[in-house]
C-alpha positions in Angstrom: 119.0 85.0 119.4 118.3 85.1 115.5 114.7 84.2 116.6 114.1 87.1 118.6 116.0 89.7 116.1 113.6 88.5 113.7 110.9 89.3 115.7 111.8 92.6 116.9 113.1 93.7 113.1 109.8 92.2 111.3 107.2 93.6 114.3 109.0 97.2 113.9 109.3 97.1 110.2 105.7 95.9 110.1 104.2 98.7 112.4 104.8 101.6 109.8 101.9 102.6 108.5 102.5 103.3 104.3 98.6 104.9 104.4 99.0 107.4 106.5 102.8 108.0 105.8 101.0 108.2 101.9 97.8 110.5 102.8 99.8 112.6 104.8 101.3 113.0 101.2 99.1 113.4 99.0 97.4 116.2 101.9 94.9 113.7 103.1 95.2 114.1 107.0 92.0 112.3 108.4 91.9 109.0 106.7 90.8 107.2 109.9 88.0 109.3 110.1 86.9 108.7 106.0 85.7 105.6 104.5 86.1 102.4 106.6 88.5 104.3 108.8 90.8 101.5 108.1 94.4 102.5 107.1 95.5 99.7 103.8 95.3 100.3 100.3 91.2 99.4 99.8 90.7 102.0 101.4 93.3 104.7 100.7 92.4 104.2 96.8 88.3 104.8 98.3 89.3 108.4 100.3 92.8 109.7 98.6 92.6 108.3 95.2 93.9 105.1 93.4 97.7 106.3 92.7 98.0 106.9 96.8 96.2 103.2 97.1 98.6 101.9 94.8 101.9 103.8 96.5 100.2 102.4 100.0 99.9 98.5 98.8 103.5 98.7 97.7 104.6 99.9 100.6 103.0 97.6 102.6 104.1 94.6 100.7 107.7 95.7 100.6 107.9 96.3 104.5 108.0 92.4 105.4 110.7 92.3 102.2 113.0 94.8 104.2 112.9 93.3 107.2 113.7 89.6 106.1 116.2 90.4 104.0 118.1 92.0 106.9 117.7 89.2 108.7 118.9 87.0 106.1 121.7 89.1 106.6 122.2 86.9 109.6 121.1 83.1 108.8 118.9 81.7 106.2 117.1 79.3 108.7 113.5 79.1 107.3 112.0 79.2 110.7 113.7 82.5 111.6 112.3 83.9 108.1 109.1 82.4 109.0 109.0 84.6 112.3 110.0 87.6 110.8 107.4 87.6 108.1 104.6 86.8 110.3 105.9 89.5 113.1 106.0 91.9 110.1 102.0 90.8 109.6 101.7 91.6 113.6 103.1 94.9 113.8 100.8 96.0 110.7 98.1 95.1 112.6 99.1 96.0 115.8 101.3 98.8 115.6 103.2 100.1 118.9 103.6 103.5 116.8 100.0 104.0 116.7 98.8 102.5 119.6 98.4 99.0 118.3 95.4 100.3 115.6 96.9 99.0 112.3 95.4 97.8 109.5 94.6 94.4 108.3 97.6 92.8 107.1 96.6 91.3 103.7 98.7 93.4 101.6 101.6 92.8 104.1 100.7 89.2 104.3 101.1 89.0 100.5 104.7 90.5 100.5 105.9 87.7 103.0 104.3 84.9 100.7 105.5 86.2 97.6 109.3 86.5 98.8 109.1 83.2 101.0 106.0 81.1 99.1 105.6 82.7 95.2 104.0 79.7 94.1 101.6 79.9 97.3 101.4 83.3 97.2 100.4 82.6 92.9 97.6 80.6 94.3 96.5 83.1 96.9 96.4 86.0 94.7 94.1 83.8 91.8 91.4 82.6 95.0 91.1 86.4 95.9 90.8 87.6 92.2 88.3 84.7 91.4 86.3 85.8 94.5 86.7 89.5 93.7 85.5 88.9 90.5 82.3 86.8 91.6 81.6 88.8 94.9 83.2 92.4 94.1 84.0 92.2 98.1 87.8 93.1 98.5 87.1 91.9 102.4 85.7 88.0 101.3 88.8 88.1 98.7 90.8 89.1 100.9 89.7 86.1 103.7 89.4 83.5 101.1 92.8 84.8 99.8 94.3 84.3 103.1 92.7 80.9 103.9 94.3 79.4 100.3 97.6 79.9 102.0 98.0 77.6 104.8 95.7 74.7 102.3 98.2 75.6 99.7 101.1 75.2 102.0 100.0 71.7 103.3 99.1 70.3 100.1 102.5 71.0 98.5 104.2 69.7 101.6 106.3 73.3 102.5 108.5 73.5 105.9 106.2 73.0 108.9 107.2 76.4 110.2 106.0 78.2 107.3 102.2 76.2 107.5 102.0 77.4 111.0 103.1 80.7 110.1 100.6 81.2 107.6 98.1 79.6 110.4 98.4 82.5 112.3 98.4 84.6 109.7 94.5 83.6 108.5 93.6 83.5 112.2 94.1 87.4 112.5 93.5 88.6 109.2 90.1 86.8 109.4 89.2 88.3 112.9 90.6 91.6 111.4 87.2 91.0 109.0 84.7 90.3 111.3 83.3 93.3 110.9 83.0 93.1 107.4 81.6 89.8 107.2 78.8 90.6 109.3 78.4 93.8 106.8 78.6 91.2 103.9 75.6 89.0 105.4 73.3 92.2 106.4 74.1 93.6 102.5 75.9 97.0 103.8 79.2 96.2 103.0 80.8 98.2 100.3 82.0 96.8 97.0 85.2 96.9 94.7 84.9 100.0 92.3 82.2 102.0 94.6 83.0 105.7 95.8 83.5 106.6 99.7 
């Protein structure tokens, strides 16, 4: 039973969108239609402005936070934790509120490593800055940032459930970049610091 109210609270905490609920804000009302069309932070900082990306990857990382710690409410079983994060990382990307068009779950992703994982989450966050730095692609980053996780998490021997969790986790957040990998290789992908 704690499994499946961890599912249910992560997936609908997940599915909120923070960019829109922040455009809608700041007066932005088409942000699917501006930039990359996508609806995280990268792209709210590109169309509305860097305070409204800021406000957005916040809000993001802090929606897996919410729904784990109501969950912990319940039982601290690292498995059921496990599930809610990564259900959180679901409903970002595929949210029933919007028809299952979310974003891409990186900045979500982040808030369930750095409450469950910090150390992991530490390692995560230095691959994608290295790679931001060498690249200036936020997408490769954000990939490469993702794929640290579950190497991390194996190498330091974590719980199973966790490793498999974070499995999942690079398997959507990568096909979530398909696109921009294949803008990466034919050289029309935009980079960190350019305008919309």
């Amino acid at each position: 039973m704690n499994e499946i109210i961890g599912l249910l609270a992560g997936y609908l905490a997940g599915g909120i969108s923070t960019g829109l609920v922040v455009s809608k804000i700041f007066g932005e009302e088409g942000l699917r239609s501006k930039g990359s069309g996508n609806i995280g932070a990268t792209n709210v900082a590109r169309v509305v402005g860097k305070k409204a990306g800021i406000f957005t990857l916040v809000g993001d990382m802090v929606k897996p936070l919410i729904a784990i710690l109501l969950v912990s409410l319940l039982t601290t079983d690292i498995t059921v934790l496990a599930i809610t994060g990564t259900a959180a990382v679901v409903g970002h990307i595929f949210p029933i509120y919007y028809r299952f068009q979310g974003g891409k779950g990186v900045a979500t992703a982040l808030g369930f490593f750095l409450y469950l994982t910090p150390i992991v989450a530490g390692i995560s966050i230095l691959v994608f800055a290295a790679s931001l730095f060498i690249t200036r692609y936020v997408s490769l980053g954000s990939v490469l940032g993702t794929l640290a996780a579950p190497i991390s998490l194996y190498l330091l021997h974590y719980d199973s459930s966790l490793f498999f969790a974070s499995l999942l986790i690079f398997a959507l957040i990568a096909y979530k970049h398909i696109g921009n990998m294949s803008r990466i290789m034919k050289g029309t992908e935009g980079k960190f610091g350019e305008k919309s």
